[in-house]
N, C-alpha and C positions, 0 to 999 in steps of 0.2 A: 595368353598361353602361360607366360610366369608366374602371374596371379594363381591361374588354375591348378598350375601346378604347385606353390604355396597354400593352397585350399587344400590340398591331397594329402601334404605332407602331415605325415603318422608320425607313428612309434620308431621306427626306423633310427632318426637321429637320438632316440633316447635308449638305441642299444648299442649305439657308436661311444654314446656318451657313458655308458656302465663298460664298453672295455677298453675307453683309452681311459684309465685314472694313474695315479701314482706308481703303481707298480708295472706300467707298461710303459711311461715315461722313461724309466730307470732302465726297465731291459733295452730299450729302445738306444740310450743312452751309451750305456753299457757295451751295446752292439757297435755301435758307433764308434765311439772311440777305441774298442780294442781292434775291429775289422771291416773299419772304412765303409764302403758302399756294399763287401761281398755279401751280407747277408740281407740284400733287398730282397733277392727272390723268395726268401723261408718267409716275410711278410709276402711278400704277394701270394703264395698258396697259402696260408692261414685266413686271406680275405675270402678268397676263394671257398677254402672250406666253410669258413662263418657263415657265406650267403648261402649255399648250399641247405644249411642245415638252421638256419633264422628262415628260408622262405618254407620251408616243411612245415616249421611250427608256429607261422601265420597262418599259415595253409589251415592247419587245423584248429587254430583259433577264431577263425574269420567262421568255419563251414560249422564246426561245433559248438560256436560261443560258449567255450569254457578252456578256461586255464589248462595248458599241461599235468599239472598237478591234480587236478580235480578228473581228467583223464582217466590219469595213473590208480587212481582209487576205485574209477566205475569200470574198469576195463581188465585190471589184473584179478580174477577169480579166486586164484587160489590164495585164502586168506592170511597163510606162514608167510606167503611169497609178496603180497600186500602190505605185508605189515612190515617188514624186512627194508621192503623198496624203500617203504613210508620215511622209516628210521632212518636208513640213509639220506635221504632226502632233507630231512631234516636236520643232521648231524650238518651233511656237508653247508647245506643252504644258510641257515640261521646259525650255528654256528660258527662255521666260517663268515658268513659278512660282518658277523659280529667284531670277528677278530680281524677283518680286512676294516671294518669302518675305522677304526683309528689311525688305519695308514693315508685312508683317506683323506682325515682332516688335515694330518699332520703333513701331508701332501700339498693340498692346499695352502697350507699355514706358510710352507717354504717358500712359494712363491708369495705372498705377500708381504711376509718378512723382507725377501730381497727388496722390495718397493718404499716398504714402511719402516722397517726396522723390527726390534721384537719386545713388544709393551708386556709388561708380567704382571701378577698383582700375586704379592704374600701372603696367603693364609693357613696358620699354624707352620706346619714343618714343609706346607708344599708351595709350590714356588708356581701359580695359575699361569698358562698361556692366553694371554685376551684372547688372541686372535680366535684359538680353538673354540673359544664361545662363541664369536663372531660368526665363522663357521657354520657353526653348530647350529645357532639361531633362523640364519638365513632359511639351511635346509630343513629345520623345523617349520617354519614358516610358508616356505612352498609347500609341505606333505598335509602341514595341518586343513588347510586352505579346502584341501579332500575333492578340487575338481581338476578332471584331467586337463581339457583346453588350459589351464593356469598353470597346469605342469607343462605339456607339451612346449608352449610358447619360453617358459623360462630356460626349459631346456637345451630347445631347437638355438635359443640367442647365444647359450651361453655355449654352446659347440661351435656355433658361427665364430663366437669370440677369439676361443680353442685353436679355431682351424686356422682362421686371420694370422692369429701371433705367432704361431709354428709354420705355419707357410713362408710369413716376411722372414721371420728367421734364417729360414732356410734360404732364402736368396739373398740374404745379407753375405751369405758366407761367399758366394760365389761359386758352386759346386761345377767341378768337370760332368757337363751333360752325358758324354760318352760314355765315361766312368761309370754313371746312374746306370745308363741302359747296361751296360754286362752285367753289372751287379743286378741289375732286374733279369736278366734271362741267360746269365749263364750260374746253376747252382752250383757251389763247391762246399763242398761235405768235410769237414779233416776229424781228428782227436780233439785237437783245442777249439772248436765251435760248433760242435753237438750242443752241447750244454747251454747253446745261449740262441741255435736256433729251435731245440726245445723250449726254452724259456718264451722267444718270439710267438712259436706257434700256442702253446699254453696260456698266454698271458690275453690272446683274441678271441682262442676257440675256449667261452667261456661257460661252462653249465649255466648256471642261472640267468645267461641272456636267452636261452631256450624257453623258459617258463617266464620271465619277464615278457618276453613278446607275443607272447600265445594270449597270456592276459591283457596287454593294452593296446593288441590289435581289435579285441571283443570291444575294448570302451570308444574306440573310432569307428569300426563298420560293423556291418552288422548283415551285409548280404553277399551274396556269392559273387555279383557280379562286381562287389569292390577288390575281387584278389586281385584284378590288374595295378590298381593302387597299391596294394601292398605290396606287391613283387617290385613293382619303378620305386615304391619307397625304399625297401628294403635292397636294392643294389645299390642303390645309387649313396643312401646312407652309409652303410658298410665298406662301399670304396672310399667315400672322403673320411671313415675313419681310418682308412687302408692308409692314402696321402698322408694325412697328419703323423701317422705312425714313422711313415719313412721321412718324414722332413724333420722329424725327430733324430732319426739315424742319419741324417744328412749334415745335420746340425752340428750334430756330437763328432762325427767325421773330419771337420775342419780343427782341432788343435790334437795337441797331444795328448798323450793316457794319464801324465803325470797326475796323481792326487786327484781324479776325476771318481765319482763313484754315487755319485746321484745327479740331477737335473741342478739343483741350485748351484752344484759345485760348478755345471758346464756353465750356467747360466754370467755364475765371475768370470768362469774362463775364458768366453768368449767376447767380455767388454772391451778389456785390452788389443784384441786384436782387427772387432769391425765396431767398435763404440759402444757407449751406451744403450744406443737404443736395441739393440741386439738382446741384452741383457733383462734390460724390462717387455721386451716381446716374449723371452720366452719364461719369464716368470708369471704374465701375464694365463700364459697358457698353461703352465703350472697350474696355479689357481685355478683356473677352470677347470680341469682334466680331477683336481683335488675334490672341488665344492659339485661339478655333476654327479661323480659317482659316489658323494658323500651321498647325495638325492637318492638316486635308483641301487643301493646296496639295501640298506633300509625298507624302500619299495619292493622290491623282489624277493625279501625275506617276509614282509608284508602278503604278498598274492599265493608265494607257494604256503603258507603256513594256513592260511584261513582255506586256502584248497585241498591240501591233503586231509585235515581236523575236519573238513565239510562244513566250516564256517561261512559267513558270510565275507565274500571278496569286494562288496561298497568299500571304495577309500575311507567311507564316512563313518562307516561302522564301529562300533568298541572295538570289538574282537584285532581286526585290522590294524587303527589306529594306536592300541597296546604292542601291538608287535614291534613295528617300524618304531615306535616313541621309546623300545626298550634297546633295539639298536642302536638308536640314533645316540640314547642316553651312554650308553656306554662306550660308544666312541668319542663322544666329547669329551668323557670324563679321564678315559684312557691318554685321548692325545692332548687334555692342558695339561695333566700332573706328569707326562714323559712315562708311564708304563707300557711297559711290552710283555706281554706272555708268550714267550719263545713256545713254549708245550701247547698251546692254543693255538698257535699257529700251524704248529706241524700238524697238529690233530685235522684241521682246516685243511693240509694241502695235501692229507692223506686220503680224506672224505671224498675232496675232490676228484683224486686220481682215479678214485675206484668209481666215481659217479658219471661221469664224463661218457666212458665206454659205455655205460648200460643205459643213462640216459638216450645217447643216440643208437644202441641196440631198439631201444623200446620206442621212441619215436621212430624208427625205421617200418617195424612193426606196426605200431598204428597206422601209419599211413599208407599202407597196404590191404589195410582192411578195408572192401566196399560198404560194410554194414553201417562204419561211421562218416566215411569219406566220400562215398558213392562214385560219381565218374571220377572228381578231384582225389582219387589215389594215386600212388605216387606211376609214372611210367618206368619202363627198364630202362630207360638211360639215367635216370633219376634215381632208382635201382644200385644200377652200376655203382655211380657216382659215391652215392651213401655209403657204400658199402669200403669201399675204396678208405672213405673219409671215418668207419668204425674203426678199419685197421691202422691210419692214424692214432684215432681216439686210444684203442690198447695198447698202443706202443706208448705213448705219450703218457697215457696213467700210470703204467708201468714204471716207466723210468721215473715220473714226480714224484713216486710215490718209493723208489729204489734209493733216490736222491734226498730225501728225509731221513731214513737209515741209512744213509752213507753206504749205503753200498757199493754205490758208483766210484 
Protein backbone atom coordinates (compact mmCIF):
# COMPACT_ATOMS: atom_id res chain seq x y z
CA UNK A 1 0.00 0.00 0.00
CA UNK A 2 2.89 2.63 0.88
CA UNK A 3 5.07 1.38 -1.83
CA UNK A 4 2.21 2.04 -4.09
CA UNK A 5 1.52 4.86 -3.11
CA UNK A 6 5.32 6.04 -3.25
CA UNK A 7 5.07 4.61 -6.92
CA UNK A 8 2.25 7.37 -7.59
CA UNK A 9 3.73 10.14 -6.05
CA UNK A 10 4.07 12.97 -8.81
CA UNK A 11 4.51 16.44 -9.27
CA UNK A 12 2.55 17.47 -6.34
CA UNK A 13 5.56 17.68 -3.94
CA UNK A 14 7.51 19.56 -6.34
CA UNK A 15 4.76 22.38 -6.28
CA UNK A 16 4.74 22.28 -2.33
CA UNK A 17 8.30 22.67 -2.91
CA UNK A 18 8.24 25.95 -5.48
CA UNK A 19 5.86 27.78 -2.69
CA UNK A 20 7.34 26.98 0.48
CA UNK A 21 11.03 28.83 -0.42
CA UNK A 22 12.40 31.87 1.28
CA UNK A 23 9.87 34.29 1.01
CA UNK A 24 7.23 32.24 2.52
CA UNK A 25 9.49 31.21 5.34
CA UNK A 26 9.76 34.97 6.23
CA UNK A 27 6.04 35.79 5.92
CA UNK A 28 5.56 32.68 7.79
CA UNK A 29 8.03 34.04 10.37
CA UNK A 30 6.87 37.23 10.42
CA UNK A 31 3.34 36.08 11.13
CA UNK A 32 4.42 34.29 13.86
CA UNK A 33 6.15 36.29 15.88
CA UNK A 34 4.13 39.46 15.39
CA UNK A 35 0.45 37.44 15.93
CA UNK A 36 1.13 34.15 17.68
CA UNK A 37 -1.02 31.22 16.25
CA UNK A 38 -4.08 34.03 15.10
CA UNK A 39 -3.29 33.81 11.61
CA UNK A 40 -3.42 29.85 11.24
CA UNK A 41 -6.77 30.03 9.56
CA UNK A 42 -5.61 32.80 6.38
CA UNK A 43 -2.87 29.48 5.74
CA UNK A 44 -5.37 27.13 5.99
CA UNK A 45 -7.80 28.74 3.13
CA UNK A 46 -4.70 29.59 0.93
CA UNK A 47 -4.19 25.59 1.01
CA UNK A 48 -7.47 25.32 0.23
CA UNK A 49 -7.50 27.70 -2.54
CA UNK A 50 -3.91 26.10 -3.97
CA UNK A 51 -5.59 22.72 -4.29
CA UNK A 52 -8.53 23.99 -5.74
CA UNK A 53 -6.78 25.53 -8.43
CA UNK A 54 -3.33 22.97 -8.83
CA UNK A 55 -6.07 20.12 -9.23
CA UNK A 56 -7.85 22.29 -12.44
CA UNK A 57 -4.40 22.51 -13.94
CA UNK A 58 -3.43 18.80 -13.58
CA UNK A 59 -6.72 18.18 -14.75
CA UNK A 60 -5.87 19.81 -17.80
CA UNK A 61 -2.49 18.75 -18.21
CA UNK A 62 -3.02 15.07 -17.73
CA UNK A 63 -6.38 15.31 -20.41
CA UNK A 64 -4.43 17.68 -22.96
CA UNK A 65 -0.91 16.79 -22.40
CA UNK A 66 0.26 20.08 -22.83
CA UNK A 67 1.40 22.90 -20.58
CA UNK A 68 -0.74 25.84 -19.47
CA UNK A 69 1.12 28.00 -21.45
CA UNK A 70 1.14 26.23 -24.71
CA UNK A 71 -3.00 26.16 -23.92
CA UNK A 72 -2.96 29.88 -23.73
CA UNK A 73 -1.44 30.17 -27.21
CA UNK A 74 -3.78 27.41 -29.06
CA UNK A 75 -7.03 28.58 -27.28
CA UNK A 76 -6.89 32.44 -27.16
CA UNK A 77 -8.00 33.53 -30.83
CA UNK A 78 -8.02 36.75 -30.93
CA UNK A 79 -4.28 37.52 -31.77
CA UNK A 80 -3.96 41.48 -29.79
CA UNK A 81 -5.47 39.56 -26.98
CA UNK A 82 -2.83 36.56 -27.48
CA UNK A 83 -0.18 38.47 -27.60
CA UNK A 84 -0.92 40.73 -24.60
CA UNK A 85 -1.60 37.47 -22.50
CA UNK A 86 1.65 36.09 -24.03
CA UNK A 87 3.65 39.40 -22.65
CA UNK A 88 2.35 39.32 -19.49
CA UNK A 89 3.13 36.07 -19.12
CA UNK A 90 6.31 36.38 -19.72
CA UNK A 91 7.05 39.70 -18.00
CA UNK A 92 5.58 38.19 -14.69
CA UNK A 93 7.03 34.40 -15.21
CA UNK A 94 10.63 34.89 -16.44
CA UNK A 95 10.99 37.93 -15.23
CA UNK A 96 9.97 37.73 -12.03
CA UNK A 97 11.72 34.34 -11.14
CA UNK A 98 14.41 35.84 -12.42
CA UNK A 99 14.40 38.52 -9.75
CA UNK A 100 12.90 35.89 -7.03
CA UNK A 101 15.94 33.33 -7.83
CA UNK A 102 18.35 35.39 -5.92
CA UNK A 103 16.29 35.40 -2.85
CA UNK A 104 16.33 31.91 -3.35
CA UNK A 105 19.74 31.22 -3.14
CA UNK A 106 20.42 33.80 -0.70
CA UNK A 107 17.68 31.95 1.16
CA UNK A 108 19.22 28.91 1.19
CA UNK A 109 22.68 30.42 1.84
CA UNK A 110 21.16 31.51 5.39
CA UNK A 111 20.50 28.49 6.51
CA UNK A 112 23.71 26.99 5.92
CA UNK A 113 25.69 29.80 7.08
CA UNK A 114 23.88 29.17 10.49
CA UNK A 115 25.48 25.60 10.29
CA UNK A 116 28.79 26.37 8.57
CA UNK A 117 29.61 29.81 8.92
CA UNK A 118 30.05 32.18 5.98
CA UNK A 119 33.26 31.18 3.65
CA UNK A 120 33.84 34.28 1.06
CA UNK A 121 36.33 34.36 -1.67
CA UNK A 122 37.77 38.03 -2.98
CA UNK A 123 37.73 38.85 -6.43
CA UNK A 124 38.64 42.43 -7.54
CA UNK A 125 36.23 44.73 -5.62
CA UNK A 126 33.53 41.88 -4.88
CA UNK A 127 33.68 40.12 -2.06
CA UNK A 128 32.12 35.99 -3.54
CA UNK A 129 29.62 33.97 -1.38
CA UNK A 130 30.91 30.26 -1.67
CA UNK A 131 28.16 29.08 -0.60
CA UNK A 132 25.85 30.87 -3.46
CA UNK A 133 27.95 28.91 -5.87
CA UNK A 134 27.36 25.88 -3.92
CA UNK A 135 23.94 26.43 -4.31
CA UNK A 136 23.94 27.32 -7.45
CA UNK A 137 25.96 24.31 -8.62
CA UNK A 138 23.77 21.65 -7.02
CA UNK A 139 20.53 23.05 -8.76
CA UNK A 140 22.47 23.32 -12.01
CA UNK A 141 23.16 19.87 -11.68
CA UNK A 142 19.90 18.42 -10.97
CA UNK A 143 18.12 20.67 -14.13
CA UNK A 144 21.23 19.80 -16.35
CA UNK A 145 20.73 16.00 -15.69
CA UNK A 146 17.23 16.99 -17.99
CA UNK A 147 15.32 13.79 -16.51
CA UNK A 148 12.39 14.18 -14.54
CA UNK A 149 12.44 10.71 -12.30
CA UNK A 150 16.05 12.50 -11.11
CA UNK A 151 14.25 15.60 -10.50
CA UNK A 152 11.07 14.27 -8.82
CA UNK A 153 13.27 12.00 -6.35
CA UNK A 154 15.70 14.90 -5.41
CA UNK A 155 12.91 16.97 -4.90
CA UNK A 156 10.31 14.84 -3.17
CA UNK A 157 13.82 13.92 -0.45
CA UNK A 158 14.54 17.34 -0.16
CA UNK A 159 10.73 18.40 0.97
CA UNK A 160 10.79 15.31 3.06
CA UNK A 161 13.95 16.88 4.60
CA UNK A 162 11.96 20.55 4.71
CA UNK A 163 9.14 19.02 6.30
CA UNK A 164 11.19 16.83 9.02
CA UNK A 165 13.14 19.89 10.37
CA UNK A 166 10.08 22.34 10.55
CA UNK A 167 7.81 19.84 12.10
CA UNK A 168 10.64 18.85 15.07
CA UNK A 169 10.96 22.44 15.33
CA UNK A 170 7.82 23.03 15.86
CA UNK A 171 7.36 20.59 18.76
CA UNK A 172 10.56 21.52 20.20
CA UNK A 173 8.90 24.73 21.26
CA UNK A 174 6.03 23.19 23.00
CA UNK A 175 3.08 24.84 21.47
CA UNK A 176 -0.52 25.30 23.39
CA UNK A 177 -2.50 22.52 21.18
CA UNK A 178 -5.78 24.52 22.03
CA UNK A 179 -4.28 27.71 21.07
CA UNK A 180 -3.41 25.94 17.40
CA UNK A 181 -7.02 24.82 16.91
CA UNK A 182 -8.71 28.68 17.49
CA UNK A 183 -6.07 29.99 15.54
CA UNK A 184 -6.99 27.27 12.99
CA UNK A 185 -10.88 27.94 12.89
CA UNK A 186 -11.59 30.87 14.38
CA UNK A 187 -10.54 34.00 11.70
CA UNK A 188 -9.88 37.41 13.08
CA UNK A 189 -9.50 40.19 10.45
CA UNK A 190 -8.04 43.68 12.13
CA UNK A 191 -6.13 46.97 10.53
CA UNK A 192 -2.64 45.63 11.63
CA UNK A 193 -3.00 41.96 10.01
CA UNK A 194 -4.48 42.41 6.55
CA UNK A 195 -1.13 42.95 5.40
CA UNK A 196 0.43 39.81 6.49
CA UNK A 197 -2.60 37.65 5.84
CA UNK A 198 -2.32 39.04 2.41
CA UNK A 199 1.06 38.31 2.31
CA UNK A 200 0.29 34.46 3.75
CA UNK A 201 -2.29 34.05 1.20
CA UNK A 202 -0.02 35.52 -1.68
CA UNK A 203 3.01 33.85 -0.91
CA UNK A 204 0.95 29.97 -1.56
CA UNK A 205 -1.50 31.02 -4.12
CA UNK A 206 1.26 31.19 -6.60
CA UNK A 207 1.03 31.85 -10.57
CA UNK A 208 3.48 29.87 -11.90
CA UNK A 209 2.78 26.68 -9.67
CA UNK A 210 -0.31 26.64 -12.10
CA UNK A 211 1.84 26.33 -15.34
CA UNK A 212 4.46 24.30 -13.49
CA UNK A 213 2.10 21.54 -12.78
CA UNK A 214 0.17 21.41 -15.86
CA UNK A 215 3.65 20.71 -17.50
CA UNK A 216 4.98 17.96 -15.03
CA UNK A 217 1.92 16.17 -14.53
CA UNK A 218 2.18 15.47 -18.81
CA UNK A 219 5.97 14.08 -17.86
CA UNK A 220 4.32 11.50 -15.30
CA UNK A 221 0.90 10.40 -16.77
CA UNK A 222 -0.16 10.42 -19.70
CA UNK A 223 -3.92 8.80 -19.42
CA UNK A 224 -7.20 9.86 -18.01
CA UNK A 225 -7.38 7.20 -15.92
CA UNK A 226 -4.26 8.59 -13.80
CA UNK A 227 -6.25 11.89 -12.64
CA UNK A 228 -7.04 9.85 -9.43
CA UNK A 229 -3.26 9.90 -8.85
CA UNK A 230 -3.02 13.35 -9.46
CA UNK A 231 -5.78 14.59 -7.48
CA UNK A 232 -4.32 11.94 -3.84
CA UNK A 233 -1.03 13.75 -5.18
CA UNK A 234 -1.94 16.85 -5.33
CA UNK A 235 -3.99 17.08 -1.89
CA UNK A 236 -2.10 15.35 -0.07
CA UNK A 237 1.27 17.35 -1.29
CA UNK A 238 -0.44 20.81 -0.84
CA UNK A 239 -1.51 20.07 2.71
CA UNK A 240 1.96 18.89 4.13
CA UNK A 241 3.11 22.06 2.30
CA UNK A 242 0.00 23.73 4.27
CA UNK A 243 1.72 21.85 7.84
CA UNK A 244 5.23 22.97 7.11
CA UNK A 245 3.89 26.53 6.58
CA UNK A 246 2.17 26.55 9.97
CA UNK A 247 4.92 24.78 12.00
CA UNK A 248 6.79 27.75 10.64
CA UNK A 249 4.23 30.20 12.30
CA UNK A 250 4.20 28.01 15.30
CA UNK A 251 7.85 28.19 15.48
CA UNK A 252 8.33 31.92 15.22
CA UNK A 253 5.15 32.07 17.87
CA UNK A 254 7.24 30.85 20.69
CA UNK A 255 9.78 34.00 21.52
CA UNK A 256 9.52 37.48 21.30
CA UNK A 257 9.32 40.10 18.26
CA UNK A 258 12.34 41.72 19.43
CA UNK A 259 14.93 42.12 16.40
CA UNK A 260 13.21 39.07 14.63
CA UNK A 261 12.74 39.78 10.94
CA UNK A 262 13.78 36.80 8.74
CA UNK A 263 14.03 32.92 9.65
CA UNK A 264 17.87 33.05 10.53
CA UNK A 265 17.32 35.59 12.87
CA UNK A 266 14.45 33.19 14.64
CA UNK A 267 16.53 30.34 13.96
CA UNK A 268 19.41 32.20 16.97
CA UNK A 269 16.56 33.13 18.65
CA UNK A 270 15.23 30.13 19.34
CA UNK A 271 18.81 28.29 20.57
CA UNK A 272 18.79 30.05 23.87
CA UNK A 273 15.61 29.04 24.73
CA UNK A 274 14.88 25.10 23.45
CA UNK A 275 18.75 24.38 22.53
CA UNK A 276 20.76 23.94 19.78
CA UNK A 277 19.13 21.60 18.17
CA UNK A 278 16.26 23.74 17.58
CA UNK A 279 18.48 26.07 15.75
CA UNK A 280 19.95 23.70 13.20
CA UNK A 281 16.52 22.04 12.49
CA UNK A 282 15.33 25.02 11.33
CA UNK A 283 18.23 26.18 9.31
CA UNK A 284 18.09 22.84 8.03
CA UNK A 285 14.89 23.65 6.65
CA UNK A 286 15.95 27.03 5.52
CA UNK A 287 18.20 25.43 3.16
CA UNK A 288 15.89 23.27 1.81
CA UNK A 289 12.82 25.47 1.40
CA UNK A 290 16.19 27.88 -0.32
CA UNK A 291 17.93 25.17 -2.78
CA UNK A 292 14.12 23.41 -3.85
CA UNK A 293 12.71 26.44 -5.10
CA UNK A 294 16.21 27.56 -6.38
CA UNK A 295 15.29 24.09 -8.58
CA UNK A 296 11.70 24.69 -9.82
CA UNK A 297 11.95 28.77 -10.27
CA UNK A 298 14.26 28.21 -12.99
CA UNK A 299 12.05 25.10 -14.11
CA UNK A 300 8.86 26.89 -14.50
CA UNK A 301 10.42 29.81 -16.10
CA UNK A 302 11.86 27.00 -18.41
CA UNK A 303 8.20 25.14 -19.34
CA UNK A 304 6.10 28.35 -19.67
CA UNK A 305 8.86 30.15 -22.04
CA UNK A 306 9.41 27.29 -24.47
CA UNK A 307 5.35 27.03 -24.24
CA UNK A 308 4.19 30.27 -25.15
CA UNK A 309 7.48 30.85 -28.03
CA UNK A 310 5.89 27.23 -29.29
CA UNK A 311 9.35 25.83 -28.44
CA UNK A 312 10.21 22.83 -27.62
CA UNK A 313 9.27 21.86 -23.77
CA UNK A 314 12.05 18.51 -23.62
CA UNK A 315 14.09 19.44 -20.45
CA UNK A 316 16.74 18.22 -22.89
CA UNK A 317 16.42 20.73 -25.37
CA UNK A 318 18.54 23.90 -26.24
CA UNK A 319 15.69 26.19 -26.29
CA UNK A 320 14.81 24.99 -22.61
CA UNK A 321 18.02 24.37 -21.20
CA UNK A 322 19.02 28.27 -22.32
CA UNK A 323 16.25 29.55 -20.48
CA UNK A 324 16.40 27.91 -16.85
CA UNK A 325 20.64 28.04 -17.35
CA UNK A 326 20.05 32.00 -17.78
CA UNK A 327 17.88 32.04 -14.61
CA UNK A 328 19.65 30.05 -12.74
CA UNK A 329 22.93 32.21 -14.03
CA UNK A 330 21.76 35.28 -12.66
CA UNK A 331 20.61 34.34 -9.37
CA UNK A 332 23.81 32.94 -8.54
CA UNK A 333 25.41 35.80 -9.57
CA UNK A 334 23.09 38.22 -7.94
CA UNK A 335 23.04 36.38 -4.65
CA UNK A 336 27.31 35.75 -4.19
CA UNK A 337 28.13 39.65 -5.00
CA UNK A 338 24.89 40.83 -2.37
CA UNK A 339 22.81 42.62 -5.40
CA UNK A 340 19.42 43.49 -5.10
CA UNK A 341 17.36 45.33 -7.68
CA UNK A 342 14.69 46.88 -5.63
CA UNK A 343 12.83 48.28 -9.37
CA UNK A 344 13.01 44.37 -10.44
CA UNK A 345 11.47 43.39 -7.91
CA UNK A 346 8.56 45.58 -7.94
CA UNK A 347 8.34 45.26 -11.59
CA UNK A 348 7.98 41.20 -10.61
CA UNK A 349 5.33 41.86 -7.88
CA UNK A 350 3.37 44.14 -10.11
CA UNK A 351 3.43 41.44 -13.10
CA UNK A 352 2.39 39.21 -10.59
CA UNK A 353 -0.68 40.84 -9.17
CA UNK A 354 -2.09 41.49 -12.43
CA UNK A 355 -1.42 37.72 -13.64
CA UNK A 356 -2.74 35.83 -10.75
CA UNK A 357 -6.50 37.10 -11.37
CA UNK A 358 -6.40 36.36 -15.27
CA UNK A 359 -4.48 33.38 -15.08
CA UNK A 360 -7.19 31.81 -12.87
CA UNK A 361 -9.99 33.74 -14.93
CA UNK A 362 -8.54 31.77 -18.01
CA UNK A 363 -8.01 28.57 -16.45
CA UNK A 364 -11.49 28.88 -15.09
CA UNK A 365 -12.64 29.20 -18.60
CA UNK A 366 -10.70 26.40 -20.01
CA UNK A 367 -11.88 24.10 -18.08
CA UNK A 368 -15.41 24.55 -19.01
CA UNK A 369 -14.86 23.95 -22.32
CA UNK A 370 -16.17 20.35 -23.52
CA UNK A 371 -14.22 20.62 -26.73
CA UNK A 372 -10.93 20.30 -24.85
CA UNK A 373 -11.85 18.70 -21.58
CA UNK A 374 -14.77 16.69 -22.64
CA UNK A 375 -16.77 14.78 -19.59
CA UNK A 376 -13.51 16.12 -17.20
CA UNK A 377 -15.02 19.76 -17.34
CA UNK A 378 -15.08 21.42 -14.38
CA UNK A 379 -18.65 20.72 -12.30
CA UNK A 380 -20.78 23.63 -10.68
CA UNK A 381 -19.50 23.12 -7.33
CA UNK A 382 -16.10 23.25 -8.75
CA UNK A 383 -17.65 26.25 -10.58
CA UNK A 384 -18.64 27.72 -7.47
CA UNK A 385 -15.68 27.22 -5.74
CA UNK A 386 -13.37 28.88 -8.65
CA UNK A 387 -15.15 31.45 -8.69
CA UNK A 388 -15.13 32.21 -5.19
CA UNK A 389 -11.25 31.65 -5.19
CA UNK A 390 -11.08 34.63 -8.76
CA UNK A 391 -12.62 36.92 -6.33
CA UNK A 392 -9.78 36.22 -3.97
CA UNK A 393 -7.24 36.31 -6.77
CA UNK A 394 -8.59 40.17 -7.60
CA UNK A 395 -8.68 41.36 -4.43
CA UNK A 396 -5.20 39.97 -3.75
CA UNK A 397 -3.58 41.53 -7.11
CA UNK A 398 -5.07 44.54 -6.26
CA UNK A 399 -3.86 45.22 -3.06
CA UNK A 400 0.09 43.44 -4.14
CA UNK A 401 -0.02 45.30 -6.62
CA UNK A 402 -1.48 48.88 -4.50
CA UNK A 403 1.27 47.89 -1.97
CA UNK A 404 4.28 48.51 -4.38
CA UNK A 405 2.92 52.11 -5.08
CA UNK A 406 2.34 52.47 -1.55
CA UNK A 407 -0.80 53.34 -1.75
CA UNK A 408 -1.86 51.31 0.94
Amino acid sequence: MIKNWFRNIGPGPLVAAAFIGPGTVTVCTLAGVNFGFALLWAMGLSILATIVLQEMSARLGIITQKGLSEVIRTEINNPILRGLTILLILSAIVIGNAAYEAGNISGGVLGLETIVGNPSMAIGNFNLNVLSLVIGGIAFLVLYIGNYKVLERVLVSLVILMSVAFLLTAIITKPDVSAIFKGLFVPKVTEDNLLTIIGLIGTTVVPYNLFLHASLVKEKWHHETDLKYARKDTIVAVVLGGIVSMCIIISAAAIDAQNITSAADLAKGLEPLFGRFAKYFLAIGLFAAGITSAITAPLAAAYVTTGCLGWSTNMKSKQFKTVWISILGLGVLFSSIGFKSIEIIKFAQITNGLLLPIIAAFLLWVMNKSSILGAYKNTVVQNIIGYIILGLAVFLGAKSILKVFEII
